[in-house]
MARSE-178082 format. One record per residue (C-alpha): residue in one letter; y, z, x. Coordinates in Angstrom, 1 decimal. Layout:
<nodes>
('A'; (Y; Z; X));
...
</nodes>
This chain:
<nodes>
('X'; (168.0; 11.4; -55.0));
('X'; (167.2; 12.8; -58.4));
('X'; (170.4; 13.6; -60.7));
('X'; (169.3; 17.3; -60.9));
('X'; (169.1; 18.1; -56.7));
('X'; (172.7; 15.4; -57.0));
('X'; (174.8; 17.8; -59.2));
('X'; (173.2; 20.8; -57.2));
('X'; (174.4; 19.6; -53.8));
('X'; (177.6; 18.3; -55.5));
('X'; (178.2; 21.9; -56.9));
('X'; (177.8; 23.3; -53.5));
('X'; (180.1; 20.9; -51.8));
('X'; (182.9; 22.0; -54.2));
('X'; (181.7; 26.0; -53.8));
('X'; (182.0; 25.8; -50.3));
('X'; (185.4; 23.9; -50.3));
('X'; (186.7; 26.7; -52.9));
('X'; (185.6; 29.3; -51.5));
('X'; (185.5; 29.2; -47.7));
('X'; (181.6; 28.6; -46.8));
('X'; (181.7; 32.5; -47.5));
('X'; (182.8; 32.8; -43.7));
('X'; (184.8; 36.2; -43.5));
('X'; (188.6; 36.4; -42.5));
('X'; (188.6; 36.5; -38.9));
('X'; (190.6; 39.9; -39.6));
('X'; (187.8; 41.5; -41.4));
('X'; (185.9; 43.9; -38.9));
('X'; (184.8; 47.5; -39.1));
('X'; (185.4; 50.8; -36.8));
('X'; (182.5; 52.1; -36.2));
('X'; (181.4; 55.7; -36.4));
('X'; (178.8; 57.8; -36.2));
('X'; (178.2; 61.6; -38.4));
('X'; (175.6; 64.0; -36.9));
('X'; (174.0; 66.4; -39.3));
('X'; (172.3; 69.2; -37.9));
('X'; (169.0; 71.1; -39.6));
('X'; (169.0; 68.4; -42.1));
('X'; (166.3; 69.0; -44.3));
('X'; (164.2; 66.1; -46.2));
('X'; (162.3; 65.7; -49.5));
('X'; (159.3; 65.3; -47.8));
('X'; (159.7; 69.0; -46.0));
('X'; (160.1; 68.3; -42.8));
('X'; (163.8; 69.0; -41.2));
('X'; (165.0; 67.0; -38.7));
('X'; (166.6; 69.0; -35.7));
('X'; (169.8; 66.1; -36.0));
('X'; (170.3; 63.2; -38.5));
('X'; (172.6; 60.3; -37.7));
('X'; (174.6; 58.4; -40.3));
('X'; (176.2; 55.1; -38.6));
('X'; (179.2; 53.6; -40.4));
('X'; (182.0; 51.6; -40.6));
('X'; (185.3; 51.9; -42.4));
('X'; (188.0; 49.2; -43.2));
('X'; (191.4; 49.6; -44.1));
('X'; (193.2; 52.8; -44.2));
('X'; (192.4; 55.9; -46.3));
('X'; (195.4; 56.8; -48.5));
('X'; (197.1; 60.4; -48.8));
('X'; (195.5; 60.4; -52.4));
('X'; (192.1; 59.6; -51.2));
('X'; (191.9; 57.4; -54.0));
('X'; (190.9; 54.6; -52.7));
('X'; (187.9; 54.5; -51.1));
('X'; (184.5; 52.1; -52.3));
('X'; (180.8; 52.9; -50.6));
('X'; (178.8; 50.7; -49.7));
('X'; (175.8; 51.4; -48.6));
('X'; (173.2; 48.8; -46.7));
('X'; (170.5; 47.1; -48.0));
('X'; (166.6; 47.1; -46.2));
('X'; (167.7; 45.7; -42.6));
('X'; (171.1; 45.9; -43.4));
('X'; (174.3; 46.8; -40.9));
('X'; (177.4; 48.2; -41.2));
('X'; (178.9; 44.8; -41.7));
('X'; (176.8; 43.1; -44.3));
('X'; (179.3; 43.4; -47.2));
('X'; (182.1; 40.8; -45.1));
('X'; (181.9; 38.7; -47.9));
('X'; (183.1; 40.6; -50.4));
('X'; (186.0; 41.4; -48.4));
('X'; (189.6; 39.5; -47.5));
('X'; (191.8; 37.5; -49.1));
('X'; (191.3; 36.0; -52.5));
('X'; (188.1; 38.3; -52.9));
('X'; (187.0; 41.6; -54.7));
('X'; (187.7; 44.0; -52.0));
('X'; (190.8; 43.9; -50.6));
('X'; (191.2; 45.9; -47.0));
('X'; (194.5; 46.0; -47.4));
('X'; (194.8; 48.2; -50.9));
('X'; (191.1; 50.0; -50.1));
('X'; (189.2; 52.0; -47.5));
('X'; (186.0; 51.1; -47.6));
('X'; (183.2; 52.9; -46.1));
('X'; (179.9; 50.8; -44.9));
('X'; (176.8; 52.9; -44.6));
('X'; (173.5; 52.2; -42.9));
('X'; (170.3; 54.1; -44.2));
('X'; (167.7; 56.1; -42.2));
('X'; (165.6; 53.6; -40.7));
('X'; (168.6; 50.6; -39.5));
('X'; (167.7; 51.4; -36.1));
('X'; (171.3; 52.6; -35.8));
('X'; (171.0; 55.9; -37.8));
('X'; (168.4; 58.1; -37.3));
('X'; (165.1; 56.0; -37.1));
('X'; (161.7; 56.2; -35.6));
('X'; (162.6; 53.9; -32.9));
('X'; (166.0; 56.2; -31.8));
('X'; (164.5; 60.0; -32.7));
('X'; (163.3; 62.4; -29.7));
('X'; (159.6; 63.9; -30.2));
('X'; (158.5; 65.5; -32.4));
('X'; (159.7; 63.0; -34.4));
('X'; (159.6; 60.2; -32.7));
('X'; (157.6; 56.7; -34.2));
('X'; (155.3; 57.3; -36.5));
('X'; (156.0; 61.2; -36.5));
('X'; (159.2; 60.8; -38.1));
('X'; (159.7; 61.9; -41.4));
('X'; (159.3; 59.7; -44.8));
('X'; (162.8; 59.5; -45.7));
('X'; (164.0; 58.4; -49.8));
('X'; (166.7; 57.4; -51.3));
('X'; (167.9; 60.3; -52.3));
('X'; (168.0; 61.9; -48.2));
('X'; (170.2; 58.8; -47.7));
('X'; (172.5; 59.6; -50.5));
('X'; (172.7; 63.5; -49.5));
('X'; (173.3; 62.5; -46.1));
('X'; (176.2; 60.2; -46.9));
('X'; (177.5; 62.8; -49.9));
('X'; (177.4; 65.1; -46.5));
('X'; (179.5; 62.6; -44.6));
('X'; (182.1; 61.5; -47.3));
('X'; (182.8; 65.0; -48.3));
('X'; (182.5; 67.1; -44.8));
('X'; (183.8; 64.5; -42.5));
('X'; (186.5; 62.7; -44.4));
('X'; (187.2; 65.2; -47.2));
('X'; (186.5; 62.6; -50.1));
('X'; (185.0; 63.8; -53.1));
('X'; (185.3; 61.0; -55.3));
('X'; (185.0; 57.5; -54.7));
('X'; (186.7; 54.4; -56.6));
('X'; (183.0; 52.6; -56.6));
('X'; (179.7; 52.6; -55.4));
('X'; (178.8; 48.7; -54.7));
('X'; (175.1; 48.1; -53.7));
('X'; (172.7; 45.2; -52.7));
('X'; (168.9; 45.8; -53.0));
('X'; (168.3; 49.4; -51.7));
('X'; (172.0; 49.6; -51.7));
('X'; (171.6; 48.9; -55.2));
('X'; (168.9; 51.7; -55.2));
('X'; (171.3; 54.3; -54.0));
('X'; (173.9; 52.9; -56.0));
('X'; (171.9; 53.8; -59.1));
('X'; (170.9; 57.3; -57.6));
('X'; (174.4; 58.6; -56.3));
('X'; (175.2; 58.3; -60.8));
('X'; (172.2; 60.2; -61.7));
('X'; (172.4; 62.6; -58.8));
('X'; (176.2; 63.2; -58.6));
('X'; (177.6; 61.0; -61.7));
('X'; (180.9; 62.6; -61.7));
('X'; (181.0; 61.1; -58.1));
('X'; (182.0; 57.2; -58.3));
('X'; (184.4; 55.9; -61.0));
('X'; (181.9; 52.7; -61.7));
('X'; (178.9; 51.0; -59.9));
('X'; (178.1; 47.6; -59.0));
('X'; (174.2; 47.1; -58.7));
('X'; (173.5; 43.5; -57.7));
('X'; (169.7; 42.4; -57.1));
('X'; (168.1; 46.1; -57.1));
('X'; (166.9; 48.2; -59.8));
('X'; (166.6; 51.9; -60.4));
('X'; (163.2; 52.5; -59.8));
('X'; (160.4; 50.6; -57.5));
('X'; (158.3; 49.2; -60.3));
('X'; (154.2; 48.7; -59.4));
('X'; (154.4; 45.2; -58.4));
('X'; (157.0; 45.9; -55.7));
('X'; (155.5; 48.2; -54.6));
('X'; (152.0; 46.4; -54.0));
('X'; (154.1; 43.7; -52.1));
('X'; (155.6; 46.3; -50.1));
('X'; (152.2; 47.2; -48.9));
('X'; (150.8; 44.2; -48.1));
('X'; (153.8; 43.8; -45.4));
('X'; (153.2; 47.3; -44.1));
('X'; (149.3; 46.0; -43.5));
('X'; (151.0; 43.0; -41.0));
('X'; (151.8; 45.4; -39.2));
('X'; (150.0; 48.1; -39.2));
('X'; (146.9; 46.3; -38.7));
('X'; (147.9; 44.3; -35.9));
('X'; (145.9; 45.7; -32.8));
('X'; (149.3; 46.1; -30.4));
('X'; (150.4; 48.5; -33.2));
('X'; (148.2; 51.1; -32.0));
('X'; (149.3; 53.9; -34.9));
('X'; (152.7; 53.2; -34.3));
('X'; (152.4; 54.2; -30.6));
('X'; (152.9; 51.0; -29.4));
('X'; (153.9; 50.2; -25.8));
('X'; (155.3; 46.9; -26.8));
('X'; (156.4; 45.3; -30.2));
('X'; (153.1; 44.4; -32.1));
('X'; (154.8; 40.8; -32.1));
('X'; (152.0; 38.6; -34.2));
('X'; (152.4; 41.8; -36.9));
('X'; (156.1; 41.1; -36.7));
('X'; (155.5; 37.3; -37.2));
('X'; (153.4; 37.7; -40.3));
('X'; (155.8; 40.7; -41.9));
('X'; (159.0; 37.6; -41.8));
('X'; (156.6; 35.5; -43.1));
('X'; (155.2; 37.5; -46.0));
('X'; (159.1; 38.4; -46.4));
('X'; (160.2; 34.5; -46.8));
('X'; (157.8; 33.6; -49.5));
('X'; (159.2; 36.2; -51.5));
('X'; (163.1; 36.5; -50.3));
('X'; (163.7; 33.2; -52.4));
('X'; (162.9; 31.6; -55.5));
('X'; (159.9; 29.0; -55.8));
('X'; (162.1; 26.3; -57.1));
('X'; (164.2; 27.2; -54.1));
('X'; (161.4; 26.2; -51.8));
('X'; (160.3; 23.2; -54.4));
('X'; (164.2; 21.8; -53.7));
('X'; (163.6; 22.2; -50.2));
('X'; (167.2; 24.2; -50.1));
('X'; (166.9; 25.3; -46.6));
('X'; (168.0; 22.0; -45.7));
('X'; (171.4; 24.0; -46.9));
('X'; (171.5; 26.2; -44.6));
('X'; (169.7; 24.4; -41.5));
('X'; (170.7; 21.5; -39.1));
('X'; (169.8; 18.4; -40.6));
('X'; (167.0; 16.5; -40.3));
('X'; (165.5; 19.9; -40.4));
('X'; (161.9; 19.8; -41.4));
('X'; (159.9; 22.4; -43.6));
('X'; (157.8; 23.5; -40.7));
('X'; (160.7; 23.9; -38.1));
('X'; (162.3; 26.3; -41.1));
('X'; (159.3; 28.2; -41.4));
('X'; (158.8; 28.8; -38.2));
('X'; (162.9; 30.0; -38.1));
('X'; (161.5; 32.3; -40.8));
('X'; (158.5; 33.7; -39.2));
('X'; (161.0; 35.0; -36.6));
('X'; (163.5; 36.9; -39.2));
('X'; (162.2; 40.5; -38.4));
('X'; (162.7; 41.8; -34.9));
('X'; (163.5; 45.0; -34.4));
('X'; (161.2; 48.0; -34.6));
('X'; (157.8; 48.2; -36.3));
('X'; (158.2; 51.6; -37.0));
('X'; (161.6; 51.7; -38.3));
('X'; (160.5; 48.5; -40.5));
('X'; (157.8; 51.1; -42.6));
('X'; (160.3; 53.4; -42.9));
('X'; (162.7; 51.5; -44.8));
('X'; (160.1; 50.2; -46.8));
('X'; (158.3; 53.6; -47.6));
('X'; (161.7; 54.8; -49.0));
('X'; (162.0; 51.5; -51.1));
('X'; (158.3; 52.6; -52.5));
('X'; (159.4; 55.5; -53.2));
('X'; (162.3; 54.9; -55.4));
('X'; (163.1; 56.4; -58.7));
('X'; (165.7; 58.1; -60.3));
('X'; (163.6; 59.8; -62.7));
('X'; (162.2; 61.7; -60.2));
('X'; (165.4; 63.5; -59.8));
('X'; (165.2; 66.9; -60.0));
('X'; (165.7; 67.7; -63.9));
('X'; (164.4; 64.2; -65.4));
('X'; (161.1; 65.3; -65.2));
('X'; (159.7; 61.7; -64.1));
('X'; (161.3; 60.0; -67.0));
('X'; (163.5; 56.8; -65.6));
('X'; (164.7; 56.6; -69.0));
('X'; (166.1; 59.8; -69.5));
('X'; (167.8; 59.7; -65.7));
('X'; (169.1; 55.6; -66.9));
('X'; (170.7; 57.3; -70.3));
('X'; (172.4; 60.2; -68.2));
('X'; (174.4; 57.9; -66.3));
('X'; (178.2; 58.5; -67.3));
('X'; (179.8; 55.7; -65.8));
('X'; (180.6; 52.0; -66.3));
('X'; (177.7; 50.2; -64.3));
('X'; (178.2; 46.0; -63.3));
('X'; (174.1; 45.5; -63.6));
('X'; (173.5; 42.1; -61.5));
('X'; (170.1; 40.6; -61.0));
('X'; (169.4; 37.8; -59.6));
('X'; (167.8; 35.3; -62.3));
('X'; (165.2; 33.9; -60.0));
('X'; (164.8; 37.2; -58.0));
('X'; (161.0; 38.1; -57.3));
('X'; (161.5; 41.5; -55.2));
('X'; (163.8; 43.1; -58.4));
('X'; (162.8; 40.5; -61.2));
('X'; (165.7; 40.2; -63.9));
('X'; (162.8; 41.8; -66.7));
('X'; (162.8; 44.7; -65.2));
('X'; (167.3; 45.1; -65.0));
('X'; (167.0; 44.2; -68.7));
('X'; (164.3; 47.1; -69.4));
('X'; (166.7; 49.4; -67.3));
('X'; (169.8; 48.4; -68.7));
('X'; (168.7; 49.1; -72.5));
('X'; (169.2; 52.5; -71.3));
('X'; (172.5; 52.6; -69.3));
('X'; (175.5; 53.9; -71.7));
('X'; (178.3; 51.8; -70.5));
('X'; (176.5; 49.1; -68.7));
('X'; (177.8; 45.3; -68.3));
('X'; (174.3; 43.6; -67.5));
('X'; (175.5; 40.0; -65.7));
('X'; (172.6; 38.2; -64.3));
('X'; (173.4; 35.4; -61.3));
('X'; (172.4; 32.0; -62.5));
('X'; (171.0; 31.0; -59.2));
('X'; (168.2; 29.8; -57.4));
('X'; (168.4; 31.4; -54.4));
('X'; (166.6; 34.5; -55.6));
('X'; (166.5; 38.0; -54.3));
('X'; (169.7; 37.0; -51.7));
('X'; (172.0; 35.7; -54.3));
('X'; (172.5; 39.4; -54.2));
('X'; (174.2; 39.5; -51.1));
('X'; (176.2; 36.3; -51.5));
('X'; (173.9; 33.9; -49.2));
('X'; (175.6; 31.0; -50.6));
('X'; (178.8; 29.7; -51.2));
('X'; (178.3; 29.6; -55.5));
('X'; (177.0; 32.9; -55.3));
('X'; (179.2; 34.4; -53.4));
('X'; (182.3; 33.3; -55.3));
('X'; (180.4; 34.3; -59.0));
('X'; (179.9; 37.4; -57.2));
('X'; (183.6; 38.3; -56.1));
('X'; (185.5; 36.8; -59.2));
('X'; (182.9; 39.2; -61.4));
('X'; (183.1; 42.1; -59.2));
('X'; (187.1; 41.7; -59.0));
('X'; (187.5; 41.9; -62.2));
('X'; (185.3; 45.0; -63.1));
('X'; (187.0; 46.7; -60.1));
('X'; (190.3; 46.1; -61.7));
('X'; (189.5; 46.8; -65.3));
('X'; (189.0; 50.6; -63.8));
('X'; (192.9; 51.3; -63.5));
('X'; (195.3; 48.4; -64.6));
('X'; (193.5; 46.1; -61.8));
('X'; (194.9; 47.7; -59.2));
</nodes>
């Protein structure tokens, strides 16, 4: 074994023993909920008779209301994907906070193509961006559980995303934000990728418009595959690191073909998610006139700016270009080859760099309480 792939497993050995194999306290679980807004109109025009919000909360809300943290879910992402930020020894503690776990339009849980009555049903239903999934949530914090300020906004990937929009759309809102692997605007090149996994699907023949009887399975296959090659870093693939994460003896075909299988679910409610990432730009919002770097220098708040150093969805270039414009922002890249889901804490290193930075920005906001 080459000294370089030695230290690395070596490093991980120790990172799992320290910090748990990122395995969530047994206690850690969500109640779920569900907010109905009625007549809720979107950017793109079209109101939709009822829009669902699903979410989780954790902990207990305190008489102050002071001490709730959003977090809201990344492309794909459930009510429980931030687990590993939570329990003992990490940055969210469900005993001291209530947290609030959001999943956007499109999860297949809140409103989506897949769970919407005609007319808006599959491909009828409405473009949805970021900003109609921060409205919708402002609508849920502040009408259903009478909050009207949150500790912290903590986002993955289009969690980072609406991070980054709720302090340029409401930045007296949140106390701080924690952006980890997602930007504040869907740059060009993201966006071409994004498109050339919409074509998987769209022009496989079972998709049929999006009026499909059945899952357009082979579009499916080719969307998780697309999706791998770019979810980690090349020298991730070149260290053959799913042998990490896999049974062993695991070879590189049996993991691909694991990966061709990632994206189940709905076709439909797949675009959608990926339209609003497209989408994405703060400097759209209304008053910024298009410029990102007017709606980046607006932001009030302290902002924890974490990209992924081998991420190729959100490359670290473009978090350095943004974060030349932030005010009070603490730009911390994640020295990791496991690129865009270092994010998310995929791995045991990550994970812990993640909650001991995190932790301590948390606590810097009021006497690390």
């Amino acid at each position: 074994m080459q000294p370089s792939i030695l230290a690395l497993v070596i490093f991980q050995v120790i990172s799992q023993v320290m910090f748990a194999q990122n395995v969530p306290s047994a206690a850690v679980s969500p109640d779920r909920h569900e907010f109905v807004i009625s007549n809720f109109r979107t950017e793109s025009g079209v109101t939709l008779p009822q829009a669902r919000i699903v979410y989780g909360t954790y902990g207990q809300l305190n008489a102050a209301k002071d001490n709730v943290v959003l977090l809201p879910s990344a492309y794909s992402g459930n009510l429980r994907a931030y687990e590993w930020l939570m329990g003992p020894g990490r940055a969210l503690n469900t005993s001291q906070l209530f947290l609030v776990a959001t999943e956007m339009f499109g999860s297949g849980n809140s409103s989506s193509p897949s769970n919407t009555p005609e007319p808006y049903h599959g491909p009828r239903f409405p473009i949805t961006t970021i900003r109609d999934n921060v409205e919708a949530v402002r609508r849920l914090l502040v009408d259903e559980l009478k909050i009207t300020h949150v500790r912290a906004i903590i986002g993955f990937s289009m969690g980072a995303e609406q991070a980054f929009q709720w302090s340029v759309s409401h930045p007296d809102f949140a106390g701080r934000i924690v952006a980890t692997a997602g930007t504040a605007k869907a740059y060009p090149h993201g966006v071409v990728r994004l498109e050339g996994q919409i074509a998987t699907l769209t022009l496989d023949p079972a998709f049929q418009g999006g009026d499909y009887t059945g899952q357009p399975v082979k579009g499916l296959e080719a969307f998780s595959t697309v999706w791998a090659g770019w979810l980690y870093s090349q020298e991730w693939w070149r260290r053959e690191l799913w042998r990490t994460v896999m049974p062993a003896g695991t070879t590189f075909e049996q993991a691909l073909a694991q990966y061709r299988t990632r994206f189940k679910g709905d076709a439909n409610d797949h675009i959608l998610q990926a339209r609003a990432w497209q989408r994405h730009d703060v400097g759209t919002t209304p008053g910024f006139g298009g410029d990102v770097e007017k709606a980046l220098r607006s932001i009030k708040i302290p902002v924890l700016y974490m990209p992924s150093e081998t991420d190729l969805y959100f490359p670290v270039g473009d978090a350095r270009y943004e974060a030349a414009f932030i005010p009070k922002v603490s730009l911390v890249p994640i020295p990791s080859l496991w690129g865009h889901t270092a994010g998310s804490g995929s791995n045991p290193a990550d994970a812990k760099f993640l909650n001991e930075k995190i932790a301590a920005f948390l606590g810097a906001a009021s006497g690390g309480r």
